[in-house]
N, C-alpha and C positions, 0 to 999 in steps of 0.2 A: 504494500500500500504506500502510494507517493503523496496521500493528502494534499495539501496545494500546490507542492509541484514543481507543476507543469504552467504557473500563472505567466511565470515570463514568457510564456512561448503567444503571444496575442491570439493566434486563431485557437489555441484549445480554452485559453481563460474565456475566449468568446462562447464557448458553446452553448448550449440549452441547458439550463440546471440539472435534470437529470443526467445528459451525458458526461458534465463535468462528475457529477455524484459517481457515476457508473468507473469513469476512467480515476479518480483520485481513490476508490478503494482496490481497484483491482491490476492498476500499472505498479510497475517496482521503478525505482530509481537504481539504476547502476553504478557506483563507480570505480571506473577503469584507467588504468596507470596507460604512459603509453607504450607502443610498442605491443601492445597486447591483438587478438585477432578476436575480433566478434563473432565472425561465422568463416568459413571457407566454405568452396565451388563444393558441391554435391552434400552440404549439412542439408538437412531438414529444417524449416519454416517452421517456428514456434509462439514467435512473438513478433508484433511490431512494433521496429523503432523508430525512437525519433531520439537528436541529439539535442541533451540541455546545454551545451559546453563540450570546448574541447575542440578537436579534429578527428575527422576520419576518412580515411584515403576507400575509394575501392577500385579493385584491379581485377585484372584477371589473368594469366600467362599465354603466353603464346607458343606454338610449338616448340621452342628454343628456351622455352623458362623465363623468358625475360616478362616482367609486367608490365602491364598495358593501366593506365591510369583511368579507368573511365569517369569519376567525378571524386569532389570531397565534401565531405557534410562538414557546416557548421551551427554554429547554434542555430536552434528551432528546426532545424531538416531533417525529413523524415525520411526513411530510403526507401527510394522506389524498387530495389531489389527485393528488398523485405513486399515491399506490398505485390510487386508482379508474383512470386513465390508463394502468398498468400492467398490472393487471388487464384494463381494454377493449380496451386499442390503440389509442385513442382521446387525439388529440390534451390537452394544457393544457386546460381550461375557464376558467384563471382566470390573475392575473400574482402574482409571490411577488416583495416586493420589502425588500431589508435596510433594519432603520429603525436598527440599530448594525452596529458589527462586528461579523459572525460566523464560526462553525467551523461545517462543513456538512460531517458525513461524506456521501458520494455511491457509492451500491452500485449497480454494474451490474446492467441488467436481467434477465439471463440468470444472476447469484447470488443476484439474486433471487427467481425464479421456484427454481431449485435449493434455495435455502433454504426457501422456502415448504413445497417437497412432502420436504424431508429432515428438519426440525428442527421437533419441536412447538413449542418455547419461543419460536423462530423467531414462526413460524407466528398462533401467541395473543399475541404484542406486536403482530404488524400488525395483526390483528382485534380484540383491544381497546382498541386505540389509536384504528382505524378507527370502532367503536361507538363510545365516546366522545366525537370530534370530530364524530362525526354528529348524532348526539343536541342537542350545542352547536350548530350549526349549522340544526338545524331550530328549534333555539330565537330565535336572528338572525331564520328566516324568518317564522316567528309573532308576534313584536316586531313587524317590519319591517311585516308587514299587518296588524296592529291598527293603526298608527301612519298606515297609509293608509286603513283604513276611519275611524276617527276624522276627519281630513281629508274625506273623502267627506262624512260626514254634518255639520259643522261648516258644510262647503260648501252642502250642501243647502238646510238649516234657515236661514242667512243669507241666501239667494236667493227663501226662499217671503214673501209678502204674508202676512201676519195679515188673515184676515177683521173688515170693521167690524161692534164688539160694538152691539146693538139699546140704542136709550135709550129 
């Protein structure tokens, strides 16, 4: 139980009295040092979070091990990983890992799902929160393959012979 919380985050102090009631008895407050990993790629979806404080990176690896940065949470964001997962039932896709100390409120998924279909105000922080970080994150995806098409063609053009000009 997080009691009041979660006041500094505006859209949850906004809610509807019951669902602030509902979320202040049944979220936890986390806190985590940094360096630490919240979930990795293939955990199970338990909770949803949101961050009181702090930083948190999420990544994912790419065939070579290297990570791939797809966004970072700061205070009041809630992670649309946690919610696509919650949403699917579908494992982590990705690892969340503390780059400081943070406070991570963590709401069950089953107050979750409650909250969703009971609380509009609810309801429109997960999804414009969700838009949001999508939107930035297909921005990463688009950077990320321009930055390999450039590489491609770089590579090309340095590999082709120049035809010998006529004298």
């Amino acid at each position: 139980m997080i009691g009041a919380g979660f006041a500094s985050i505006p859209p949850l102090a906004a809610l509807e009295p019951a669902a602030r009631m509902r979320l202040a008895e049944n979220a936890e407050l986390l806190r985590v040092p940094a360096g630490e990993t919240l979930f990795a790629a293939g955990m199970p979806c338990r909770n949803y979070v949101i961050l009181c404080s702090g930083r948190v990176r999420m990544h994912q690896l790419d065939e070579d091990g290297h990570g791939i940065v797809l966004y970072r949470l700061g205070a009041g964001d809630p992670c649309i990983l946690t919610t696509a997962a919650l949403f699917s039932g579908e494992p982590y896709a990705a690892f969340a890992v503390t780059e400081m100390p943070a406070e991570v409120i963590a709401l069950p998924a089953s107050v979750f799902d409650a909250l969703i279909g009971s609380s509009p105000a609810f309801r429109r922080f997960v999804f414009a929160s969700h838009a949001t970080r999508l939107a930035a994150l297909m921005r990463v995806v688009r950077s990320r393959r321009s930055q390999q098409a450039g590489q491609n063609l770089t590579s090309a053009v340095s590999t082709r012979t120049m035809p010998a000009m006529p004298t």
